[in-house]
LUMVEXMAR-699003 format. One record per residue: residue in three letters; x negated, y negated, z negated of N, C-alpha, C in turn. Coordinates in Angstrom, 3 decimals, padded with zeros to 6 digits. Layout:
<rotis>
{"ala" {X Y Z} {X Y Z} {X Y Z}}
...
</rotis>
This chain:
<rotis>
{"unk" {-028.588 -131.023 -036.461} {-027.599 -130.280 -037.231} {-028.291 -129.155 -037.985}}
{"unk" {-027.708 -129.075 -039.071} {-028.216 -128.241 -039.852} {-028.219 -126.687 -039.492}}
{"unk" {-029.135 -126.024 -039.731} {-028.160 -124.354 -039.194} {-027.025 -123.763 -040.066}}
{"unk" {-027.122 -124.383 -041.366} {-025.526 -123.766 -041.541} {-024.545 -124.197 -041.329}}
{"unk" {-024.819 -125.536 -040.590} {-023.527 -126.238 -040.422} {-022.788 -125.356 -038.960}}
{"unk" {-021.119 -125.737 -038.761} {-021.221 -124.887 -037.738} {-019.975 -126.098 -036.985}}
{"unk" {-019.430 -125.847 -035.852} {-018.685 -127.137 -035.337} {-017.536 -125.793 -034.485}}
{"unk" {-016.479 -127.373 -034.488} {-015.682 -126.901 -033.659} {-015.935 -127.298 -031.955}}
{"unk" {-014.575 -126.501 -031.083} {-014.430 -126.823 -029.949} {-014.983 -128.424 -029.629}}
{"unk" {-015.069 -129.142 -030.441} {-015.503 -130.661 -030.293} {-016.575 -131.361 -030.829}}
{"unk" {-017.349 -130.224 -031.138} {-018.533 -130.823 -031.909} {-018.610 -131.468 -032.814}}
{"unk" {-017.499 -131.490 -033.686} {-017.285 -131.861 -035.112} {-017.946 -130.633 -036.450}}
{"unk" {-018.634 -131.127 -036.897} {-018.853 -130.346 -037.956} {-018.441 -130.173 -038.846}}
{"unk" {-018.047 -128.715 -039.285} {-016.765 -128.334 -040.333} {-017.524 -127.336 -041.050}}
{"unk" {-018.936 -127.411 -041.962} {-019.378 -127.009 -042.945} {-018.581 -126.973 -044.338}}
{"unk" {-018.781 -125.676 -045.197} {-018.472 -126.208 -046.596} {-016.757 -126.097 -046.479}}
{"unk" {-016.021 -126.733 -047.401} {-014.852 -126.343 -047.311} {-013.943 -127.009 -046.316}}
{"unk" {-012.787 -126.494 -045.603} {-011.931 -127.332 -044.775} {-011.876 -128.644 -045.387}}
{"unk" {-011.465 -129.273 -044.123} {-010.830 -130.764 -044.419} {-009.444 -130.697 -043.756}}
{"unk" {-008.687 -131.213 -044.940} {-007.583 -130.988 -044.604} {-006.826 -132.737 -044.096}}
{"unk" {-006.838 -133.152 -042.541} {-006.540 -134.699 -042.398} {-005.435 -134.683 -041.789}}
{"unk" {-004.286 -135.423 -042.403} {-003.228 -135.918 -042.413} {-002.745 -137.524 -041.395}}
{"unk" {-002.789 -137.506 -040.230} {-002.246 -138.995 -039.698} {-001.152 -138.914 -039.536}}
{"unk" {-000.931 -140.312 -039.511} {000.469 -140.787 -040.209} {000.848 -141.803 -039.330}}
{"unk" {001.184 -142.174 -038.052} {001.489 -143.316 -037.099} {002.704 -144.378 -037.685}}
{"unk" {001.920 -145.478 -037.488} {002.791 -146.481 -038.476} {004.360 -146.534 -037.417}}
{"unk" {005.213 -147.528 -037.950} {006.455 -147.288 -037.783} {007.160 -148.203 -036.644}}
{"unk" {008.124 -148.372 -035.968} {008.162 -148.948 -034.991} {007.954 -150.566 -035.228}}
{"unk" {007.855 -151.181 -034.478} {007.213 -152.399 -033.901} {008.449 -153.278 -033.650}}
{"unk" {007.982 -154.771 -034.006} {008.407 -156.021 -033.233} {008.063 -156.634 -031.732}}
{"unk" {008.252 -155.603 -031.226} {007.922 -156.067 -029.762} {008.226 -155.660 -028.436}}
{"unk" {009.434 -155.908 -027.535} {010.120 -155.431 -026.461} {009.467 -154.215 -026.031}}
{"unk" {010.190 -153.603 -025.171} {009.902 -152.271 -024.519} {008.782 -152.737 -023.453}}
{"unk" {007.996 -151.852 -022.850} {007.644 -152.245 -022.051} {006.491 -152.931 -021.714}}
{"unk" {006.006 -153.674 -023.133} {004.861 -154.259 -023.426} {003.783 -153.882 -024.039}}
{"unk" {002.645 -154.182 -023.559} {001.290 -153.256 -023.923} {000.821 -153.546 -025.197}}
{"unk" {000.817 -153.424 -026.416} {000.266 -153.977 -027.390} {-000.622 -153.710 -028.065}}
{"unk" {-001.097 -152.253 -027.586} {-002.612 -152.139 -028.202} {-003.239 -152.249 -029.540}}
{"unk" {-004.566 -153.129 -029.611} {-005.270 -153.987 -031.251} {-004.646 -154.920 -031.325}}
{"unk" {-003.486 -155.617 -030.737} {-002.721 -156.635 -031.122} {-002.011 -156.776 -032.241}}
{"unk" {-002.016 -157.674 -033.169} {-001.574 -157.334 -034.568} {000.098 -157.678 -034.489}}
{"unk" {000.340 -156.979 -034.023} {002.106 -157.481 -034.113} {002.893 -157.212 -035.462}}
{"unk" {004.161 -157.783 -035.398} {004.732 -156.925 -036.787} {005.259 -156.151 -036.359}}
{"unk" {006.286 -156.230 -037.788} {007.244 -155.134 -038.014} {008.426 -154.738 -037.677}}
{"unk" {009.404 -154.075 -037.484} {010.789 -153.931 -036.939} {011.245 -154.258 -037.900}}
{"unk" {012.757 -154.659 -038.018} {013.879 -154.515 -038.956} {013.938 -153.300 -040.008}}
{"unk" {013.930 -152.303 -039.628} {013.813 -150.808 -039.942} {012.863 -150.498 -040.867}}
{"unk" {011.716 -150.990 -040.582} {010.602 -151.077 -041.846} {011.005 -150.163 -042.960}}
{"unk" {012.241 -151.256 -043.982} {011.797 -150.519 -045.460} {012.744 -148.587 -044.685}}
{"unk" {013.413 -148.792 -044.104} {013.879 -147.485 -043.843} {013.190 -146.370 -043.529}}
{"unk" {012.460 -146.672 -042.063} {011.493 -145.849 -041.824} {009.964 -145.422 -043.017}}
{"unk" {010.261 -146.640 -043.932} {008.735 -146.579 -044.456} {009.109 -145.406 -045.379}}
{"unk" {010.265 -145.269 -046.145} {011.006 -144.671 -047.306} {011.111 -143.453 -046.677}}
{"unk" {011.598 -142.957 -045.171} {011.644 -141.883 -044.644} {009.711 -140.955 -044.548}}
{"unk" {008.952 -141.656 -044.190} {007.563 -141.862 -044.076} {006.782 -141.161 -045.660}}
{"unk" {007.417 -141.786 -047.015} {007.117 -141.721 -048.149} {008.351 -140.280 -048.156}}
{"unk" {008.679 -140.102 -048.164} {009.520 -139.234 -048.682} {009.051 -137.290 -047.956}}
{"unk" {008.161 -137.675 -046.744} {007.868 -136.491 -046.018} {006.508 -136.277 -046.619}}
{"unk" {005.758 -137.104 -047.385} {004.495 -136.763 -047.643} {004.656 -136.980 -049.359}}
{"unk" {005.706 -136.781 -049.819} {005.750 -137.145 -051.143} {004.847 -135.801 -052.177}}
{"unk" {004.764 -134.773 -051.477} {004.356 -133.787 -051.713} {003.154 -133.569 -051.838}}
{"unk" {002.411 -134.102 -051.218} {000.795 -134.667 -050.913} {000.224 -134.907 -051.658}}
{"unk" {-000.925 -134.579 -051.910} {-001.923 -135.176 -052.509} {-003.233 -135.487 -051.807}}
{"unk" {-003.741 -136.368 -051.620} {-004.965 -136.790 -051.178} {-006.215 -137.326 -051.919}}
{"unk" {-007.334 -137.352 -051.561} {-008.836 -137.675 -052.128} {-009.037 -139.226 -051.817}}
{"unk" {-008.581 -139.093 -050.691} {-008.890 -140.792 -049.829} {-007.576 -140.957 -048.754}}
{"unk" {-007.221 -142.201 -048.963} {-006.130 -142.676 -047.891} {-007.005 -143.617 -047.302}}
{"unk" {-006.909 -143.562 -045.588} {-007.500 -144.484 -045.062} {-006.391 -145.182 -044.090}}
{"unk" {-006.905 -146.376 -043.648} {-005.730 -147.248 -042.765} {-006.303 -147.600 -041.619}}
{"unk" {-006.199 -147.803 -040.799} {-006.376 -149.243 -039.365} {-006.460 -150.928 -039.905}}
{"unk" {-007.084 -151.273 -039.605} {-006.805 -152.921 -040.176} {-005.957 -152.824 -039.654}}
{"unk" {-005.087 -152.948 -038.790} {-003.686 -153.851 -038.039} {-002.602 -153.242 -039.155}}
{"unk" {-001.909 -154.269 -039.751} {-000.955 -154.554 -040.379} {-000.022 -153.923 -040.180}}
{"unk" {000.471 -153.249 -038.789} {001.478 -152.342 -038.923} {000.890 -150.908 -039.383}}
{"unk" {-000.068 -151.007 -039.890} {-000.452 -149.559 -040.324} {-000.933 -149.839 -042.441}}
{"unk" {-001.324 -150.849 -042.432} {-001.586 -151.346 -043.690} {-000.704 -151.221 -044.596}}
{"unk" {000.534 -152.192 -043.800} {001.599 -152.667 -044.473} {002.396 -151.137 -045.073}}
{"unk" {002.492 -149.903 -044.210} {003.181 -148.680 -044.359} {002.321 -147.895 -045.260}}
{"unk" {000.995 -148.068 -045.614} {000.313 -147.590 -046.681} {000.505 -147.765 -047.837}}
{"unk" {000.712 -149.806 -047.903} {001.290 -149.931 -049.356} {002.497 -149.741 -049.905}}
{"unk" {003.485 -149.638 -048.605} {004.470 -149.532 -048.838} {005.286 -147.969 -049.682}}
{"unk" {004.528 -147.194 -049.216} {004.232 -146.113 -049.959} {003.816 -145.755 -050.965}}
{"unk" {003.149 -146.244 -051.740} {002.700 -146.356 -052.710} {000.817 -146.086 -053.262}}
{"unk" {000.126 -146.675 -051.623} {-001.012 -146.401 -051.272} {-002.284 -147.658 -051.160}}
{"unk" {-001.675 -148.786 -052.055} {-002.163 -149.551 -051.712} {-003.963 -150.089 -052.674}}
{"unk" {-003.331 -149.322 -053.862} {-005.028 -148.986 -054.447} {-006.235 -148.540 -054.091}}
{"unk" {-005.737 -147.814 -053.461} {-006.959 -146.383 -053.266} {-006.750 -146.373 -052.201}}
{"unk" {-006.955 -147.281 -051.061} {-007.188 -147.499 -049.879} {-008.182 -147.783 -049.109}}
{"unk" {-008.819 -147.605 -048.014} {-010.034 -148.080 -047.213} {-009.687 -148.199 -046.016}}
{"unk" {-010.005 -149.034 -045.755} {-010.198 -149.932 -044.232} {-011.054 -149.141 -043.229}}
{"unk" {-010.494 -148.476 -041.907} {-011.614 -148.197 -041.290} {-011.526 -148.584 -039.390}}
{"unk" {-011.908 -149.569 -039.177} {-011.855 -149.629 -037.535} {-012.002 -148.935 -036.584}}
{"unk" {-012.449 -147.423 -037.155} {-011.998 -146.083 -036.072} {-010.715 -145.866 -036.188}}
{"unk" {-010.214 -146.431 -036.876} {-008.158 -145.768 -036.696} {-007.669 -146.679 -035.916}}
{"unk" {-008.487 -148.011 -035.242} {-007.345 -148.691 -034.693} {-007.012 -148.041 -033.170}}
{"unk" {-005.765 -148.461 -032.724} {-005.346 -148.091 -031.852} {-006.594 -148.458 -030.195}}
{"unk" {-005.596 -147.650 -029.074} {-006.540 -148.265 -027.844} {-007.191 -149.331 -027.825}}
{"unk" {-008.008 -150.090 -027.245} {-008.404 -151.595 -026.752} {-007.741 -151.749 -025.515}}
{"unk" {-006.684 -152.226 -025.415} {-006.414 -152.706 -023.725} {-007.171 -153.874 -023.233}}
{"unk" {-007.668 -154.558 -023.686} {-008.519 -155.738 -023.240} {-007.678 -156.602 -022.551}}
{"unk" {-008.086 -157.044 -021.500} {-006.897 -158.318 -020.808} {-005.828 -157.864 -020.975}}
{"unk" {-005.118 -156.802 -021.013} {-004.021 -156.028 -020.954} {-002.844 -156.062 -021.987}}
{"unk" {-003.859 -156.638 -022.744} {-003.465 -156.795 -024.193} {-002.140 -157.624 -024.191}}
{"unk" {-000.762 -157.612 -024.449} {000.316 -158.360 -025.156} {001.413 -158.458 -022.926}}
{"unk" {000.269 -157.808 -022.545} {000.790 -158.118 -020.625} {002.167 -156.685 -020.563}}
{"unk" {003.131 -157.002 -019.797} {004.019 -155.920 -019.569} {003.543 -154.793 -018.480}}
{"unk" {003.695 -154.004 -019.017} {003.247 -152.469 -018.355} {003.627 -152.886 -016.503}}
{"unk" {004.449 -153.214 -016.311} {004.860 -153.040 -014.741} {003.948 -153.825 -014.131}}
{"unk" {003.425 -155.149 -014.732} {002.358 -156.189 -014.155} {001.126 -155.638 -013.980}}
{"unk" {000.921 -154.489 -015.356} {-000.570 -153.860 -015.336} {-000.438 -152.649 -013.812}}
{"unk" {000.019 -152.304 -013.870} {000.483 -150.875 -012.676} {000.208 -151.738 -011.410}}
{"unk" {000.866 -153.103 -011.054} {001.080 -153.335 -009.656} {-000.141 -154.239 -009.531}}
{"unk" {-001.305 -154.348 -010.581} {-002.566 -154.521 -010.269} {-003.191 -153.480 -009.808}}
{"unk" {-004.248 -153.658 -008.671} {-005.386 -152.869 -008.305} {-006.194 -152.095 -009.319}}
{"unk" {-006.628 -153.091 -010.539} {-007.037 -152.488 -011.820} {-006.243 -151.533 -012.366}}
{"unk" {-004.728 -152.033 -012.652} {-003.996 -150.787 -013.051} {-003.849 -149.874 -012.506}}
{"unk" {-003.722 -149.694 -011.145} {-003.848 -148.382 -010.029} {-004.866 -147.906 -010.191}}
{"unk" {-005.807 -148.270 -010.638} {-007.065 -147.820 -010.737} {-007.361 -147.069 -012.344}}
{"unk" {-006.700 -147.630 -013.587} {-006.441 -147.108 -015.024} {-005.876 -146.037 -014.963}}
{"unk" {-004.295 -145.715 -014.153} {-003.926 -145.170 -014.065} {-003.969 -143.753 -013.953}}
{"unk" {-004.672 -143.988 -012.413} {-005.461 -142.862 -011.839} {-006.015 -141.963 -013.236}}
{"unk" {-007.190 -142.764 -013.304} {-007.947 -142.041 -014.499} {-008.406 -143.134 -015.768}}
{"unk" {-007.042 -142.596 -016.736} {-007.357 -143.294 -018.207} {-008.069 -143.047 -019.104}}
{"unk" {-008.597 -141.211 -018.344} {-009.212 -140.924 -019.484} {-011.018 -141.542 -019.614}}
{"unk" {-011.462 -141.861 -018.723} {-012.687 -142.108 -018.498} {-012.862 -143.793 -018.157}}
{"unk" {-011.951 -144.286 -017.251} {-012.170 -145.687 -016.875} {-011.104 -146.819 -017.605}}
{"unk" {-012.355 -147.623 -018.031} {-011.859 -148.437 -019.551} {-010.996 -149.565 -018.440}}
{"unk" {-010.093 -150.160 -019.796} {-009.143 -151.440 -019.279} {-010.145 -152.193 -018.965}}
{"unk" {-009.983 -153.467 -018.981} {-010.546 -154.710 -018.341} {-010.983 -155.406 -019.366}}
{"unk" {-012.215 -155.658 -020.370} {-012.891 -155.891 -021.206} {-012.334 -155.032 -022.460}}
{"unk" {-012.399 -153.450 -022.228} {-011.135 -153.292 -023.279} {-011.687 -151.096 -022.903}}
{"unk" {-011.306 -150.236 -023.485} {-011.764 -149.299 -023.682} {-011.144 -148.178 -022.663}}
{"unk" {-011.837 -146.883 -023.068} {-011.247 -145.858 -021.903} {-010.660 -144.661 -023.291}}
{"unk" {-009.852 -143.910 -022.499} {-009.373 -142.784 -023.827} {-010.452 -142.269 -024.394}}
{"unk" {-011.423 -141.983 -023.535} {-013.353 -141.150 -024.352} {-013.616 -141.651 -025.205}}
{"unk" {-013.452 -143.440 -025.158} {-014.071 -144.111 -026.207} {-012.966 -144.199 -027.482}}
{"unk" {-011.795 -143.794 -027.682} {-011.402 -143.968 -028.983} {-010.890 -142.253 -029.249}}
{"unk" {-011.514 -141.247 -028.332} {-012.513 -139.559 -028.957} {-013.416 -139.668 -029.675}}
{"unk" {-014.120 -140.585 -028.822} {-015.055 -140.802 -029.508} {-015.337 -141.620 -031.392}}
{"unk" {-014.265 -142.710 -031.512} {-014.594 -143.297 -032.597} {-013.685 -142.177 -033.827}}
{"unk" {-012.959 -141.402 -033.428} {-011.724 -140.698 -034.218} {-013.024 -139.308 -034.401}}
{"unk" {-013.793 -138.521 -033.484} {-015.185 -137.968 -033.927} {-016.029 -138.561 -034.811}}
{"unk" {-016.752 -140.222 -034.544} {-016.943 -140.444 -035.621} {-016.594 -141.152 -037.263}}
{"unk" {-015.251 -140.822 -037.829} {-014.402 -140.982 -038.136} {-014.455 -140.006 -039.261}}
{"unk" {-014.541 -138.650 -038.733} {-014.301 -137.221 -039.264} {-015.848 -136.812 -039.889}}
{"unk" {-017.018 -137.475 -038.881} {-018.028 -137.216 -039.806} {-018.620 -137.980 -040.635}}
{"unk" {-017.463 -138.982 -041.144} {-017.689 -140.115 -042.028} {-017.227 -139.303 -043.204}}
{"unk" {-016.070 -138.829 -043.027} {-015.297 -137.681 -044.316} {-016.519 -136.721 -044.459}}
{"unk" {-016.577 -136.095 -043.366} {-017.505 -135.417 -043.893} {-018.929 -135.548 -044.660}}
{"unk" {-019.317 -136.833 -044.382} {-020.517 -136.932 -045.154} {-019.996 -137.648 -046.787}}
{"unk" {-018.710 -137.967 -047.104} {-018.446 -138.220 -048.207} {-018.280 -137.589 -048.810}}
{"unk" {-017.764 -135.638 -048.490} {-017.448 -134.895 -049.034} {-015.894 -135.182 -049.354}}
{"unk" {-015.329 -135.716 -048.818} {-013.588 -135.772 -048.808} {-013.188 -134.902 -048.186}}
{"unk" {-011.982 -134.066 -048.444} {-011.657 -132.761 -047.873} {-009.772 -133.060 -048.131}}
{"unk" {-009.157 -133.706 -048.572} {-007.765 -133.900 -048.482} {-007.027 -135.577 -048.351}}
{"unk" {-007.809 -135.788 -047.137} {-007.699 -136.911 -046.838} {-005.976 -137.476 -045.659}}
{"unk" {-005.696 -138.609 -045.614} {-004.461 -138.905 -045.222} {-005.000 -140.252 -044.623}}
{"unk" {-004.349 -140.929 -043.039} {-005.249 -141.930 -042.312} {-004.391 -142.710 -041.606}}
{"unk" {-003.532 -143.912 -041.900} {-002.022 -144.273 -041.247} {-002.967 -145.385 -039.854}}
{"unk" {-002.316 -144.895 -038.682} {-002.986 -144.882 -037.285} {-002.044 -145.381 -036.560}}
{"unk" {-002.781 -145.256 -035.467} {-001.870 -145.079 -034.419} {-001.667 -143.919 -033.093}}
{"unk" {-000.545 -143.975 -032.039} {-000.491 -142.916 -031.390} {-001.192 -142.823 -030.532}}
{"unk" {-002.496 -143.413 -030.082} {-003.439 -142.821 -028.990} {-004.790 -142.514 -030.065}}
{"unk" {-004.379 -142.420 -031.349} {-005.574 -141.666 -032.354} {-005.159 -140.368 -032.487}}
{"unk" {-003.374 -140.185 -033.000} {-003.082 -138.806 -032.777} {-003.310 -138.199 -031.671}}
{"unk" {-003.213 -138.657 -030.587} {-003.630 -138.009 -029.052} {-005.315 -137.403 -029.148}}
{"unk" {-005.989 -138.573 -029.661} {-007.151 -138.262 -029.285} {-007.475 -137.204 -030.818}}
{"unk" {-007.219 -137.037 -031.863} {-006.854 -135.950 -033.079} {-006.594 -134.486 -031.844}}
{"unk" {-005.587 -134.674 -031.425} {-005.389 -133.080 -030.519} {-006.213 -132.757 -029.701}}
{"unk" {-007.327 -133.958 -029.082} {-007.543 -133.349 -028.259} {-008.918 -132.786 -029.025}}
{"unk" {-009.157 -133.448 -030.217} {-011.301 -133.107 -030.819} {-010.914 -131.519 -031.203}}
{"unk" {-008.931 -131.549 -032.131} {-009.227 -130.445 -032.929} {-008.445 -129.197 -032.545}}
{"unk" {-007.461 -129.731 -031.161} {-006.848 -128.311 -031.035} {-007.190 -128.079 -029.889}}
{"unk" {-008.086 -128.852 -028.716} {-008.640 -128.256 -027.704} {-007.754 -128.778 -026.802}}
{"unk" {-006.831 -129.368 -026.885} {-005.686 -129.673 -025.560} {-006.820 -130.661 -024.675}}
{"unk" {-006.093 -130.984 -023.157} {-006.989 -132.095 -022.242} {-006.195 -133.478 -022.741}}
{"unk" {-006.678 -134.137 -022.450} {-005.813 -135.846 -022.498} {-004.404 -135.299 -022.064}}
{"unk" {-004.886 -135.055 -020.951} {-003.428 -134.841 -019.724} {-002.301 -134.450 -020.600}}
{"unk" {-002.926 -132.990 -021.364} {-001.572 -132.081 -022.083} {-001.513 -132.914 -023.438}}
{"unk" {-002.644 -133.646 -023.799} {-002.286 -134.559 -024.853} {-000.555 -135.525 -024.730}}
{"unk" {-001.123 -136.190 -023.903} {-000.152 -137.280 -023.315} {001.385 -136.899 -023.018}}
{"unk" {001.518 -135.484 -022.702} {002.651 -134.991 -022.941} {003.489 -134.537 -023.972}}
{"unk" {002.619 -134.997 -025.061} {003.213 -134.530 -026.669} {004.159 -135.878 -026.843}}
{"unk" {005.125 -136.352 -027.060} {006.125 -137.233 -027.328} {005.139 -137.573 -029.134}}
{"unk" {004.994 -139.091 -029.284} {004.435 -139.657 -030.312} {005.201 -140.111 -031.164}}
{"unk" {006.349 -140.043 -031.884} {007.235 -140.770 -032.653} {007.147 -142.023 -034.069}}
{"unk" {007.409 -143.009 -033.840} {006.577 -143.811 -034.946} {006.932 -143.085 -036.290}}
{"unk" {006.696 -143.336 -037.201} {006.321 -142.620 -038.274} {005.710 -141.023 -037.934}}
{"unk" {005.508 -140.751 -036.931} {005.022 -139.544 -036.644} {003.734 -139.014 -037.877}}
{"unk" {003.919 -137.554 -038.061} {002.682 -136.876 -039.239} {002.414 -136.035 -038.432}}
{"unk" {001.049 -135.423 -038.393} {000.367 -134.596 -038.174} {-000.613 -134.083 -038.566}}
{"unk" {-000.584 -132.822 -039.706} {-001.739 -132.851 -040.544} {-002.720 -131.448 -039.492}}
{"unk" {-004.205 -131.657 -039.375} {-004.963 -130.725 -038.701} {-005.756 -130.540 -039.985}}
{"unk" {-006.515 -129.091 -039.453} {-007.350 -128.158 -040.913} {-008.582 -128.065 -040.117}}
{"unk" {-009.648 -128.650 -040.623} {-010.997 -128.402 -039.816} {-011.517 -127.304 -040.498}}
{"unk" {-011.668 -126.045 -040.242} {-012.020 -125.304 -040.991} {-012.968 -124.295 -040.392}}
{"unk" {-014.500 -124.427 -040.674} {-015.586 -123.140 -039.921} {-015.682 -123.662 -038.353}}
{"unk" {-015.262 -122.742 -037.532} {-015.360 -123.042 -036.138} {-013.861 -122.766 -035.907}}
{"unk" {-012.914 -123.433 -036.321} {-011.410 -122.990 -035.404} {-010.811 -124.539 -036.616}}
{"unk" {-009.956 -124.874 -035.466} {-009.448 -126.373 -035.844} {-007.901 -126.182 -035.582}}
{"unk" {-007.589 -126.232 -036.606} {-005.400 -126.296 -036.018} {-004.803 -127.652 -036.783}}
{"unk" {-003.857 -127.404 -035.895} {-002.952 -128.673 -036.109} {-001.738 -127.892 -036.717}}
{"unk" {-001.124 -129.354 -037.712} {000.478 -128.490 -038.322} {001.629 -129.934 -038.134}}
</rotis>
């Protein structure tokens, strides 16, 4: 690291002017309660053009340098739907958790496994079952931010998902997983954070 560069609580480097990043959690889902769905490419709800129009209408105000997406389609699809579908980039640090076997299985089946008693316990460190731990998608959402940063993008916008916003609170406002996990995630959920010098806030 450079010496003028300087980092936050998370070792992100926030040289030069703020970055101002905007996520945007795509919108609810085609797929029962209850079920783990993860990198699974599922669709869309009914609700779609509603929520998407509600979605477009809170960031209409915005302006951005770079819009980035998740490959998975429920995050794609709410980019173009917006009117984001030009000036878009693909990046596989926005996709959601990896549940690995876990993947498309109902939550109560994962729990009354030994493995799941064992996830449970501690999600933040011990990965699913061919499939990731919360550190590891800190980790890809860190390097993520010093991808912007080495492009020199500073008013950027990134349609995700909700264990990226989790792991967003925890690089830039210092919260633990734990107090992460207690923030209620709402689909179309926004959350824009300001990396700015050494102090990182969320709005």
């Amino acid at each position: 690291m450079r010496p003028s560069e300087q980092t936050g609580p998370s070792g992100v480097s926030t040289r030069g002017e703020p970055i101002q990043l905007t996520l945007i959690r795509h919108t609810a889902v085609a797929v029962p309660r209850g079920i783990c769905y993860g990198q699974s490419d599922v669709g869309l709800a009914a609700s779609f053009a509603a929520e998407s129009e509600a979605v477009r209408q809170a960031i209409a105000a915005a302006t951005f340098d770079h819009v980035y997406t998740s490959p998975l389609t429920r995050c794609s699809r709410l980019a173009a739907a917006i009117g984001h579908a030009q000036a878009i980039s693909v990046d596989d640090n926005l996709r959601e958790l990896h549940f690995g076997d876990w993947e498309m299985a109902d939550w109560d089946s994962i729990y009354a496994s030994p493995q799941g008693k064992a996830w449970f316990a501690d999600y933040v460190t011990t990965r699913c079952p061919n499939g990731e731990a919360f550190t590891d998608l800190i980790a890809r959402m860190r390097v993520f931010v010093r991808l912007l940063q080495a492009a020199g993008q500073r008013r950027v916008a990134a349609f995700t998902h909700a264990g990226n916003l989790r792991a967003a609170m925890c690089l830039f406002t210092g919260r633990s997983p734990q107090e992460a996990f207690t923030i209620p995630v709402a689909y179309g959920q926004i959350l824009t954070f300001r990396l700015e010098n050494d102090e990182s806030a969320a709005s």
